[in-house]
GUBABA-61635 format. One record per atom (N, C-alpha, C): residue number from 1; atom name; x, y, z. Coordinates in Angstrom, 1 decimal. Example, Ala and Ser with C-alpha at 12.3 -4.5 7.8 and 13.67 -1.06 7.14 Angstrom:
<vexzas>
   voke   mifi       xx       yy       zz
      1      N     13.2     -5.7      7.8
      1     CA     12.3     -4.5      7.8
      1      C     13.2     -3.3      7.8
      2      N     12.8     -2.2      7.1
      2     CA     13.7     -1.1      7.1
      2      C     12.9      0.0      7.9
</vexzas>
This chain:
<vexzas>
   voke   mifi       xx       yy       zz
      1      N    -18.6     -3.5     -1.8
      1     CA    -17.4     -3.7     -1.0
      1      C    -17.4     -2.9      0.2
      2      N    -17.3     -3.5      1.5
      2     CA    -17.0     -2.6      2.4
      2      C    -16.1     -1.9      2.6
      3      N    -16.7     -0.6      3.6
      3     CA    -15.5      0.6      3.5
      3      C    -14.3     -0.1      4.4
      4      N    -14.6     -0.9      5.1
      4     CA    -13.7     -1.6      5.7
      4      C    -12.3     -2.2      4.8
      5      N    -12.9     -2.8      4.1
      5     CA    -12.0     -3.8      3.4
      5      C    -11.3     -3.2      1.9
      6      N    -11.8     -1.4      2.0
      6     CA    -11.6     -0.7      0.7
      6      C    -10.3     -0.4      1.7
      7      N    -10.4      0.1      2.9
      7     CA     -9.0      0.9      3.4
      7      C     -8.3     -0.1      4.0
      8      N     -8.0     -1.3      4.3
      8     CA     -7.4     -2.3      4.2
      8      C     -6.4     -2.5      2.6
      9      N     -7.1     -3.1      1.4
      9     CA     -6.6     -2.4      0.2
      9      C     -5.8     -1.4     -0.1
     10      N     -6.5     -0.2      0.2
     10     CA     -6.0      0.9      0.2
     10      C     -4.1      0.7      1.3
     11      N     -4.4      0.4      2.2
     11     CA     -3.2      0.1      3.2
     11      C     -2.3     -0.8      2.4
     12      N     -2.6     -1.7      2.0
     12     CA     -1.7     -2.8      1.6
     12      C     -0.9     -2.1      0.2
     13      N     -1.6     -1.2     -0.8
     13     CA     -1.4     -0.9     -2.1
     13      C     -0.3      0.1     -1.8
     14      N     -0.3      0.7     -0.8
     14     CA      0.5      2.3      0.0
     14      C      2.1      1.3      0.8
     15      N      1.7      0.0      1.2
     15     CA      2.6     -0.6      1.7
     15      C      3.5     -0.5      0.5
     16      N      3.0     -1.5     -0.4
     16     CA      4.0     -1.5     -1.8
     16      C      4.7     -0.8     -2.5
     17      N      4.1      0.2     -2.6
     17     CA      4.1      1.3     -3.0
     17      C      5.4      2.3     -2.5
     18      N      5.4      2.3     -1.0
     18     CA      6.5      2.8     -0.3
     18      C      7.7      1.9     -0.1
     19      N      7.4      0.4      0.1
     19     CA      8.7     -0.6     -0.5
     19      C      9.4     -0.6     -1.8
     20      N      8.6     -0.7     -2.4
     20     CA      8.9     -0.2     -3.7
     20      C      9.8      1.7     -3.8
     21      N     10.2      2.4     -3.4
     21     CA     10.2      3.4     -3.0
     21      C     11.5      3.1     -2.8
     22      N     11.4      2.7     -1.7
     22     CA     12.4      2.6     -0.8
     22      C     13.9      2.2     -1.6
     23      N     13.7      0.6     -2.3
     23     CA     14.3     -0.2     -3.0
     23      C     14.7      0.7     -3.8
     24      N     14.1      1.6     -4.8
     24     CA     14.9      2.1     -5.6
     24      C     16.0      3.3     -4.9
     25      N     15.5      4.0     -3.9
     25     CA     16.4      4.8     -3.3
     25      C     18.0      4.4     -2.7
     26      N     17.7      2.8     -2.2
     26     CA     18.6      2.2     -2.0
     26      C     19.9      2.3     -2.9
</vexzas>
């Protein structure tokens, strides 16, 4: 797997992650 497309992943998983976040704070 490229290291490319691991921190892409990595970016998308951290997206979620902080929406998810959010939503409950709401």
């Amino acid at each position: 797997m490229p290291y490319k497309t691991y921190f892409w992943v990595m970016l998308g998983v951290s997206s979620e992650f902080w929406n998810f976040t959010n939503l409950k704070l709401e």
